[in-house]
Each structure stands twice: as structure tokens, then as C-alpha cells.
Chimera marker file (.cmm) of the C-alpha trace (Angstrom):
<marker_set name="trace">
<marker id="1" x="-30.321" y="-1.530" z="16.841" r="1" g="1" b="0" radius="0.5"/>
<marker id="2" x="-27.935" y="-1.658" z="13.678" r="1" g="1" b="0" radius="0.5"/>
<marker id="3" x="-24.894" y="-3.024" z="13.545" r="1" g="1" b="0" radius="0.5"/>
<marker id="4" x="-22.786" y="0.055" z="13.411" r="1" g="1" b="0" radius="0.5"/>
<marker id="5" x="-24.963" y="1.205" z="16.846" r="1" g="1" b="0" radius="0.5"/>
<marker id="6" x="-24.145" y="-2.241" z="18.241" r="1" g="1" b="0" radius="0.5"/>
<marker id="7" x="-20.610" y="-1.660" z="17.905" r="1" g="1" b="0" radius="0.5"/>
<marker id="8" x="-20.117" y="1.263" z="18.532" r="1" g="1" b="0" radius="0.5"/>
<marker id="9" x="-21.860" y="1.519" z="22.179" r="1" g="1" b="0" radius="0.5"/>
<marker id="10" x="-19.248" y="-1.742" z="22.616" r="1" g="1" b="0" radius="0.5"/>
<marker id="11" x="-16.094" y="0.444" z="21.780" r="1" g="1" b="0" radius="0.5"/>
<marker id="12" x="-16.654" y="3.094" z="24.551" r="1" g="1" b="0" radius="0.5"/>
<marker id="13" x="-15.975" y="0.505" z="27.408" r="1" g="1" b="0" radius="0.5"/>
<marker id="14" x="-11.871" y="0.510" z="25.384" r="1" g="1" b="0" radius="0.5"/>
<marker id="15" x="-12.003" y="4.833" z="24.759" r="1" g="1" b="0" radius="0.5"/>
<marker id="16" x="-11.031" y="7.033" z="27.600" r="1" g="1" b="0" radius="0.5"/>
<marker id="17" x="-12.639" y="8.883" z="29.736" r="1" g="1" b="0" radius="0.5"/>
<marker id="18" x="-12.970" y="12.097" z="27.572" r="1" g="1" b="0" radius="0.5"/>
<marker id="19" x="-12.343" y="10.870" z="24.496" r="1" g="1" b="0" radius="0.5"/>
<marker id="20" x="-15.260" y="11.960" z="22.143" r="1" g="1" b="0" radius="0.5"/>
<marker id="21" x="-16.752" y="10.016" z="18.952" r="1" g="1" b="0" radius="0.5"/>
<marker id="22" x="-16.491" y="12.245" z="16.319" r="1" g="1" b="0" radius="0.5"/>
<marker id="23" x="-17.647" y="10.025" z="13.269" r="1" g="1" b="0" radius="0.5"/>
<marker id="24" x="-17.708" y="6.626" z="12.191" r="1" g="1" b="0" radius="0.5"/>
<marker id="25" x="-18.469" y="3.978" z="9.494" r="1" g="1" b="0" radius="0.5"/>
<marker id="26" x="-18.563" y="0.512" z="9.016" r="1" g="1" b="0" radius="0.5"/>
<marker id="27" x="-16.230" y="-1.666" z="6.941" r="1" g="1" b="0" radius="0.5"/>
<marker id="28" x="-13.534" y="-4.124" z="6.460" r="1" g="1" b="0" radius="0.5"/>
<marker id="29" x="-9.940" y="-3.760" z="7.812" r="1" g="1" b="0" radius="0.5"/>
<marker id="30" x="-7.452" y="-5.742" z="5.896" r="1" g="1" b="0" radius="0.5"/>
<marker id="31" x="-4.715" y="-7.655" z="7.420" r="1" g="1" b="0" radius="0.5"/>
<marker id="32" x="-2.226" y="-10.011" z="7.013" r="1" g="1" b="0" radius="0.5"/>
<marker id="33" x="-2.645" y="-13.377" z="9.096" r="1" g="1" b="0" radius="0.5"/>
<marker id="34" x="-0.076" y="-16.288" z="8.256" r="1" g="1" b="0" radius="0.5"/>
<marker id="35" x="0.899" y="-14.429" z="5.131" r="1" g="1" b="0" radius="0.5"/>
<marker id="36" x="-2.686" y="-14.762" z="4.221" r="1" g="1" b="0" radius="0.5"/>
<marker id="37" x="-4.945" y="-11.413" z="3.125" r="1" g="1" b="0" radius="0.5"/>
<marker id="38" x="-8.054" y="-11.303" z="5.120" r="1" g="1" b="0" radius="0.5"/>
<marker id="39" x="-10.769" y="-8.470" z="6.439" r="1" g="1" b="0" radius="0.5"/>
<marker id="40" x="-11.965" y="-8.053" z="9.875" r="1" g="1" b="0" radius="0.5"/>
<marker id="41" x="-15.460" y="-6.507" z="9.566" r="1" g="1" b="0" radius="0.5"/>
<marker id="42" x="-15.896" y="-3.492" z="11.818" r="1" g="1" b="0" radius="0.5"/>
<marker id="43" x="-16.271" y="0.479" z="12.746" r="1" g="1" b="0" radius="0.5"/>
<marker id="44" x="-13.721" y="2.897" z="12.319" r="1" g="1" b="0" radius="0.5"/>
<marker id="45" x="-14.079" y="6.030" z="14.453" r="1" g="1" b="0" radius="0.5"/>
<marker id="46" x="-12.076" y="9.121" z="14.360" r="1" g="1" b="0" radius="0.5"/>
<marker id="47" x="-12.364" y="10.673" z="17.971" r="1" g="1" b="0" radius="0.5"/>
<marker id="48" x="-9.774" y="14.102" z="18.842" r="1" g="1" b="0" radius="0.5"/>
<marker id="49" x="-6.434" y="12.416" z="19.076" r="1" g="1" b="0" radius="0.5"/>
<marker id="50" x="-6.755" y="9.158" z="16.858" r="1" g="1" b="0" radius="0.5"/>
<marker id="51" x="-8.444" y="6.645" z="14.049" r="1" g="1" b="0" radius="0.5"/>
<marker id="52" x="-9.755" y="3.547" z="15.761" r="1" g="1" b="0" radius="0.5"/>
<marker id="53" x="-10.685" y="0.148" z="14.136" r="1" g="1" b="0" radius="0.5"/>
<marker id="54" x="-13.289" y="-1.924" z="16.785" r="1" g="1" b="0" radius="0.5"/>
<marker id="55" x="-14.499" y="-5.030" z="15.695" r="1" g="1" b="0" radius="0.5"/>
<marker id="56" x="-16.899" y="-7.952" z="17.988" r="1" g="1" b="0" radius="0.5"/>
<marker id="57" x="-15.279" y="-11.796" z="17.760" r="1" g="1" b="0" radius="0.5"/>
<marker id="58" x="-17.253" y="-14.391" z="18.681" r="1" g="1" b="0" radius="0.5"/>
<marker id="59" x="-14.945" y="-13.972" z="22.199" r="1" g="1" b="0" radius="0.5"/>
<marker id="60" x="-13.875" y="-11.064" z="22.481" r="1" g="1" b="0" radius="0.5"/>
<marker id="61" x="-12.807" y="-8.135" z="20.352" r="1" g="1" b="0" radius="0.5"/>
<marker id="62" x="-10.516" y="-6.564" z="18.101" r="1" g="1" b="0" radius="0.5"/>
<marker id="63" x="-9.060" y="-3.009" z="19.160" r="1" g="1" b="0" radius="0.5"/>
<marker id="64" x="-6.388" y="-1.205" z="16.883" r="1" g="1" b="0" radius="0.5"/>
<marker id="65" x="-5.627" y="2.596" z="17.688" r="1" g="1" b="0" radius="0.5"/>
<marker id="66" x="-3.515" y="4.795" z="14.634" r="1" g="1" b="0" radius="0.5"/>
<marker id="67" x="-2.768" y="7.967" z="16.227" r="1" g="1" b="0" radius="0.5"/>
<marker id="68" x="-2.897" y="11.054" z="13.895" r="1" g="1" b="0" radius="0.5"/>
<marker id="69" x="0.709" y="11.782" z="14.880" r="1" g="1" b="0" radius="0.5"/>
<marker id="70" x="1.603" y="8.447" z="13.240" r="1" g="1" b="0" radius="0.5"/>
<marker id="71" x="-0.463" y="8.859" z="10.097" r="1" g="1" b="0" radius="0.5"/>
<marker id="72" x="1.669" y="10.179" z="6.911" r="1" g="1" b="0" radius="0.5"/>
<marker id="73" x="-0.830" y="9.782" z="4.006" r="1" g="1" b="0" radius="0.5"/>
<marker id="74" x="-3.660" y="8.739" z="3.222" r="1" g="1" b="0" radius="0.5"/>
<marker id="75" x="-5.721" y="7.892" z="0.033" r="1" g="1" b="0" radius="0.5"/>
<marker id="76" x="-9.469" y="7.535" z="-0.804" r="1" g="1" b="0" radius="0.5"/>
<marker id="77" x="-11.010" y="5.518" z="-3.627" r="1" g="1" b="0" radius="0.5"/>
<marker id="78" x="-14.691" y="4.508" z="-4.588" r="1" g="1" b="0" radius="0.5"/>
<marker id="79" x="-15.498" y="1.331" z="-6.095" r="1" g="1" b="0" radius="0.5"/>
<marker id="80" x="-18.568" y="-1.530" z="-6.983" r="1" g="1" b="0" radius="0.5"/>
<marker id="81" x="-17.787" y="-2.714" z="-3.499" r="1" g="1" b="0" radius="0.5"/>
<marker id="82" x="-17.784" y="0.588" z="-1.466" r="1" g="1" b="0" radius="0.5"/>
<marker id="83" x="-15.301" y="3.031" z="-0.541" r="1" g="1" b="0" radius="0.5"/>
<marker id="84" x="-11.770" y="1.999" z="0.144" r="1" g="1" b="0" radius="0.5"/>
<marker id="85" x="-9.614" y="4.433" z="2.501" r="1" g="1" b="0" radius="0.5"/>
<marker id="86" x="-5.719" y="3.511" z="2.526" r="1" g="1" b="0" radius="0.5"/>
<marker id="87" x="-3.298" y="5.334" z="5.019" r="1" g="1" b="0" radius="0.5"/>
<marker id="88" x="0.524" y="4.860" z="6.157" r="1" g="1" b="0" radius="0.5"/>
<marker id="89" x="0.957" y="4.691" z="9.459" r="1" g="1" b="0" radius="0.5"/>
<marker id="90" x="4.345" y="4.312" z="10.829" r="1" g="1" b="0" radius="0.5"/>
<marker id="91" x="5.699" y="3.236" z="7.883" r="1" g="1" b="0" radius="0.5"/>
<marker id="92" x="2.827" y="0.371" z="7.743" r="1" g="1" b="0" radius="0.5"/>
<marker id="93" x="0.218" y="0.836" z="5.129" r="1" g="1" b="0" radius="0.5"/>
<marker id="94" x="-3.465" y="0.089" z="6.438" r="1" g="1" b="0" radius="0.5"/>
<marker id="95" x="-6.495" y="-0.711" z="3.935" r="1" g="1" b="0" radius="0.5"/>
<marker id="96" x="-10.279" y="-0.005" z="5.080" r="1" g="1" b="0" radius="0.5"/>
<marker id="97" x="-12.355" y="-1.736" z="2.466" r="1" g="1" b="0" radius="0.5"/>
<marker id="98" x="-16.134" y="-2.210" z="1.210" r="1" g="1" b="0" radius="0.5"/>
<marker id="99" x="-17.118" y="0.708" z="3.438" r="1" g="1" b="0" radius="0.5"/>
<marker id="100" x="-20.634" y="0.832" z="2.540" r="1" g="1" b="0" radius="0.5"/>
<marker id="101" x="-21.739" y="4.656" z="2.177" r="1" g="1" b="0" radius="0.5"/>
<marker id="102" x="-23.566" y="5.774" z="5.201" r="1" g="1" b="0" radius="0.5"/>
<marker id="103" x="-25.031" y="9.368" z="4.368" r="1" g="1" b="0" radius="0.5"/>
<marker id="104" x="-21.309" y="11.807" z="4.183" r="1" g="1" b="0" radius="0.5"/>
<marker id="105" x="-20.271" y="9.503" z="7.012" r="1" g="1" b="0" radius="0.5"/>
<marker id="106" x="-17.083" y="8.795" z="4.898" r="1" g="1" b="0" radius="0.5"/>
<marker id="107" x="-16.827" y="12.104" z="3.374" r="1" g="1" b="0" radius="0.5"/>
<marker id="108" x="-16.403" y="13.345" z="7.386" r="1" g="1" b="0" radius="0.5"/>
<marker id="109" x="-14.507" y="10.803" z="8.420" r="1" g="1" b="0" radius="0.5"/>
<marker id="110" x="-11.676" y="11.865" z="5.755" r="1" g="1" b="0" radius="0.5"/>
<marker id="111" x="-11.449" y="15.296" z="6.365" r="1" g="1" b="0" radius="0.5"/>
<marker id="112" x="-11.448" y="14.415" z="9.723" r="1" g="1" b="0" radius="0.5"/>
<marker id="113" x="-8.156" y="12.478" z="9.464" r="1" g="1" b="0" radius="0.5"/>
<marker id="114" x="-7.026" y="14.804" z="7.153" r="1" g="1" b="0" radius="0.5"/>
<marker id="115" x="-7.711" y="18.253" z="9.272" r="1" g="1" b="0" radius="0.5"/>
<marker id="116" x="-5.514" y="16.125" z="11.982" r="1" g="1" b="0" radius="0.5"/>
<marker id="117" x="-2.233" y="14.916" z="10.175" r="1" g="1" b="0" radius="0.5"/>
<marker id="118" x="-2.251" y="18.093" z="8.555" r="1" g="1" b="0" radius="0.5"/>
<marker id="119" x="-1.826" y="19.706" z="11.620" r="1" g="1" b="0" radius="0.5"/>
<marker id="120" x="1.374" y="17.995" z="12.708" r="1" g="1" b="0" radius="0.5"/>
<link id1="1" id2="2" r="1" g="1" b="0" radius="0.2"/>
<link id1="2" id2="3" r="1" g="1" b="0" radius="0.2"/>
<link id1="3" id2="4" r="1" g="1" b="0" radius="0.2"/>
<link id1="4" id2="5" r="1" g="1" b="0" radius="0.2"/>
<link id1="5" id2="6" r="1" g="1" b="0" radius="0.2"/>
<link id1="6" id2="7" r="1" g="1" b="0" radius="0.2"/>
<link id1="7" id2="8" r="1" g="1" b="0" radius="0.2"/>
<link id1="8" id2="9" r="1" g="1" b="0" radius="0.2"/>
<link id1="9" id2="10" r="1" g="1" b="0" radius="0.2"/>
<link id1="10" id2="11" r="1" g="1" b="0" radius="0.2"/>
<link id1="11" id2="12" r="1" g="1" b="0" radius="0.2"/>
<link id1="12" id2="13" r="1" g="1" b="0" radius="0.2"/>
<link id1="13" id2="14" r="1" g="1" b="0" radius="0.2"/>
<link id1="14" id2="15" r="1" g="1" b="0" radius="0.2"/>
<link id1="15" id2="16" r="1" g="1" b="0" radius="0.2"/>
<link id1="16" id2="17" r="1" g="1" b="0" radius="0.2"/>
<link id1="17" id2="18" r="1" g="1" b="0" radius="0.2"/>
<link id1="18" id2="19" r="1" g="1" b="0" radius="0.2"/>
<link id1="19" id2="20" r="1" g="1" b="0" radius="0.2"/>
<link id1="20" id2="21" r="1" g="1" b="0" radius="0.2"/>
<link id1="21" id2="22" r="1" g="1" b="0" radius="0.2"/>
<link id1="22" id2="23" r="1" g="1" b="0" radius="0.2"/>
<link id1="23" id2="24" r="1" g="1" b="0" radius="0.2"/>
<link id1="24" id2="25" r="1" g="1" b="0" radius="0.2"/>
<link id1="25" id2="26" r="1" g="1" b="0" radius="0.2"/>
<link id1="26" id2="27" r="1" g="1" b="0" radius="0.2"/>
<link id1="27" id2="28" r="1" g="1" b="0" radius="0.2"/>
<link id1="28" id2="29" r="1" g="1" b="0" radius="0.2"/>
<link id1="29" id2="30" r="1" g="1" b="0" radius="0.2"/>
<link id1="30" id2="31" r="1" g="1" b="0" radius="0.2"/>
<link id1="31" id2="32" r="1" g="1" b="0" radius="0.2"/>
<link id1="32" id2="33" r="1" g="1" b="0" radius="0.2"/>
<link id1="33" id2="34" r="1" g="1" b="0" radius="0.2"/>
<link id1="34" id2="35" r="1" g="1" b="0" radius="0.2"/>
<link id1="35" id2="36" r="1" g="1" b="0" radius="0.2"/>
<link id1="36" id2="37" r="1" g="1" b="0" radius="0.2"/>
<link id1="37" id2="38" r="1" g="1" b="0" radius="0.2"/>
<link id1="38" id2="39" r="1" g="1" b="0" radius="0.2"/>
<link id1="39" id2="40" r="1" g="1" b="0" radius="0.2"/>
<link id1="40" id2="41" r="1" g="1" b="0" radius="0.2"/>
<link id1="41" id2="42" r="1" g="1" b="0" radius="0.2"/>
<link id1="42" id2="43" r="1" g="1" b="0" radius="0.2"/>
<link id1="43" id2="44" r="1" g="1" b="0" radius="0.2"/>
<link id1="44" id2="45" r="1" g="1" b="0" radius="0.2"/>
<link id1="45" id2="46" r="1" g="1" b="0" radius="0.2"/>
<link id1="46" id2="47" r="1" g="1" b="0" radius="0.2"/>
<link id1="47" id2="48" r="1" g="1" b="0" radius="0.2"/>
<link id1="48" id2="49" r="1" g="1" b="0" radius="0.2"/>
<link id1="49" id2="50" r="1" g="1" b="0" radius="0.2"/>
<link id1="50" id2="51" r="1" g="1" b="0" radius="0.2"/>
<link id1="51" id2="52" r="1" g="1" b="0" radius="0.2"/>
<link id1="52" id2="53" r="1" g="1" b="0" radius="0.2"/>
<link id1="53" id2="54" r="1" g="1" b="0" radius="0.2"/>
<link id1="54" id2="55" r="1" g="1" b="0" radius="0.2"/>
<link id1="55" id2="56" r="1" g="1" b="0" radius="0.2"/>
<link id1="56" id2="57" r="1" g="1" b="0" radius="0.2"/>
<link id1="57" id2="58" r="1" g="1" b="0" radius="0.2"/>
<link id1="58" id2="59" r="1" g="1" b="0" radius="0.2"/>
<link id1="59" id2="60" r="1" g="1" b="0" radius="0.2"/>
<link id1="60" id2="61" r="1" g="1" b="0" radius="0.2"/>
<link id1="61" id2="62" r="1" g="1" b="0" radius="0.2"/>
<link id1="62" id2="63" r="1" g="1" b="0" radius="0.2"/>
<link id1="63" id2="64" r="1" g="1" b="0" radius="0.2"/>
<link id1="64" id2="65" r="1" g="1" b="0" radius="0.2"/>
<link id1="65" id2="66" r="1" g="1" b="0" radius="0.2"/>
<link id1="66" id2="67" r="1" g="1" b="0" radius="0.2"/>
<link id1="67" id2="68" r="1" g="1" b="0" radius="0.2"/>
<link id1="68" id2="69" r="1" g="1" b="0" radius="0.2"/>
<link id1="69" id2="70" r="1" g="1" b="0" radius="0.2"/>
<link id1="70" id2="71" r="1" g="1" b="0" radius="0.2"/>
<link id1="71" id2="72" r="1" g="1" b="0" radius="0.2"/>
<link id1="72" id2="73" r="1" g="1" b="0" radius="0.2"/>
<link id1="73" id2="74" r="1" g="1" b="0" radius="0.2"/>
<link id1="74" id2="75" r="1" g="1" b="0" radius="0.2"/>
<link id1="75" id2="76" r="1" g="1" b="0" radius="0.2"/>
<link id1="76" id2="77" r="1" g="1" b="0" radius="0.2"/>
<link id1="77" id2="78" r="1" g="1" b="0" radius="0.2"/>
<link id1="78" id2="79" r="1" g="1" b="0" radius="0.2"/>
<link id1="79" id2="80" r="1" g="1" b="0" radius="0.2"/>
<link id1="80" id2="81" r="1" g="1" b="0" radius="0.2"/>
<link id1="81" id2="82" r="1" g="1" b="0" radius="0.2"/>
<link id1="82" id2="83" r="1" g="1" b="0" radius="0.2"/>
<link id1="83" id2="84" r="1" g="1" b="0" radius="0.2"/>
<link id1="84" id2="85" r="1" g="1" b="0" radius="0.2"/>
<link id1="85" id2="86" r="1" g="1" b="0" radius="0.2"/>
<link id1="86" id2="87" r="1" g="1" b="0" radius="0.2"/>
<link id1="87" id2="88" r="1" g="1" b="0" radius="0.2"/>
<link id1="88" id2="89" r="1" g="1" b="0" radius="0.2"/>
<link id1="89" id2="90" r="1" g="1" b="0" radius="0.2"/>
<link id1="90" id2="91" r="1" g="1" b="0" radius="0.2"/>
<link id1="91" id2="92" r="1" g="1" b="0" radius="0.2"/>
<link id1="92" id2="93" r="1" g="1" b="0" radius="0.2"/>
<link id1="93" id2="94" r="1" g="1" b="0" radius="0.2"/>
<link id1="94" id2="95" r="1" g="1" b="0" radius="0.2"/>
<link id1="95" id2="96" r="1" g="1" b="0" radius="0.2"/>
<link id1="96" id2="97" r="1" g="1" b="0" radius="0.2"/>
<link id1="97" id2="98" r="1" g="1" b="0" radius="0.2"/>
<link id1="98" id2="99" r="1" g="1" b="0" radius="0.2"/>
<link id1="99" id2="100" r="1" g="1" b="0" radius="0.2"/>
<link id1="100" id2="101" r="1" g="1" b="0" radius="0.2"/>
<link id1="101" id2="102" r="1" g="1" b="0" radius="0.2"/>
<link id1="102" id2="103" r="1" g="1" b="0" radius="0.2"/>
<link id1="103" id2="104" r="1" g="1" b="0" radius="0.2"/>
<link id1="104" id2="105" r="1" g="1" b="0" radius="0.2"/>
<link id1="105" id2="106" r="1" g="1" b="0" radius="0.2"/>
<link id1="106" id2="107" r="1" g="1" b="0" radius="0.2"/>
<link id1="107" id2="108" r="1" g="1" b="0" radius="0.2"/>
<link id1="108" id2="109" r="1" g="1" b="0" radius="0.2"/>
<link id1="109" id2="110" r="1" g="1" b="0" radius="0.2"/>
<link id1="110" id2="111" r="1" g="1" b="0" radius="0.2"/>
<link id1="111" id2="112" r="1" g="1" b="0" radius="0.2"/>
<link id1="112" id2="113" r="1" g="1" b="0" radius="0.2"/>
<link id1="113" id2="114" r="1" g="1" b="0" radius="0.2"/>
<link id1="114" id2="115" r="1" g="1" b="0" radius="0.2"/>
<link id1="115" id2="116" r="1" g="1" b="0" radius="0.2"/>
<link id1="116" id2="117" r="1" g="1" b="0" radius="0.2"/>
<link id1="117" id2="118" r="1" g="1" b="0" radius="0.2"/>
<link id1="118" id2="119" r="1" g="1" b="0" radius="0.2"/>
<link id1="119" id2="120" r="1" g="1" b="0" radius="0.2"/>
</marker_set>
């Protein structure tokens, strides 16, 4: 089973009960630890009511839920390393990076996000 499979069976024991996976792709989500920049590797997911970043640590995991309702922008870009997706989020900007390209897995997952904070 691939990664993204792994991980993403993992993040429906933290979804609720009706929540559907509508799509998802793997990458890095960059963060700021001890005024350090570093990337968590992970899945984001868009499901009806929110973007999700899920990520596996050697105990544990990493859950981080952006509501569309909180989500004012966001921005797409391509690059050697992948596709980066940037978004503001209650005033905080978030970074997805090196999201390898998974068929129109990224493609979806924009429009997605886009369909929803347009409709707010």
C-alpha cells in the first residue's frame, strides 16, 4: 500500500462520522518551530466542510483542520520541486510544498477549495 493510502486510511479514525474524502495529495506543510522553517510531510484532504493536513510521527500524529469559512485566498504555483499551494487562513498564511503531481489530484483539490470559499 502507498504512502498516501497508508495515511489516509489513518486520518479517518480523527474525521467524523459523515465527513466524506473528497480528494487528496501528498506533500509538505511548512511551519514555524522555534522560529525555525521546517515541513511536516503529509496528506492534505479536502472533505465538505474543510482542508485537512494529517501527517504519521514516529508517536503519534499531526492533525490540523482549516475550515473553508476561515480560508480568504489562496494561491497555486508549479515548480522543479512540485506544486506549491499557499492560502490565508485567519489571517495566518499556510504553505503546502513539493506536492508531487498525482494524476489532476492537485488540479481537484484547488477547485475544490476554491468552489468552497467562494461560496461564503
Amino acid at each position: 500500500m502507498s504512502k498516501i493510502n497508508k495515511l489516509t486510511e489513518k486520518v479517518k479514525e480523527h474525521l467524523d462520522i459523515n465527513e466524506n474524502i473528497l480528494t487528496v495529495v501528498l506533500g509538505s506543510y511548512e511551519i514555524e518551530r522555534f522560529g525555525q522553517k521546517t515541513a511536516r510531510k503529509g496528506i492534505f484532504l479536502t472533505t465538505d466542510d474543510r482542508l485537512v493536513f494529517f501527517a504519521k510521527k514516529l508517536i503519534g500524529y499531526e492533525l490540523e483542520v482549516f475550515p473553508y469559512s476561515n480560508i480568504s485566498s489562496i494561491e497555486v504555483g508549479k515548480g522543479i520541486m512540485g506544486h506549491t499551494i499557499s492560502f490565508f487562513a485567519s489571517g495566518n498564511k499556510v504553505k503546502m510544498k513539493w506536492i508531487i503531481r498525482q494524476d489532476d489530484s492537485v488540479k481537484k483539490l484547488v477547485n475544490h477549495i476554491r468552489d468552497h470559499i467562494c461560496k461564503k
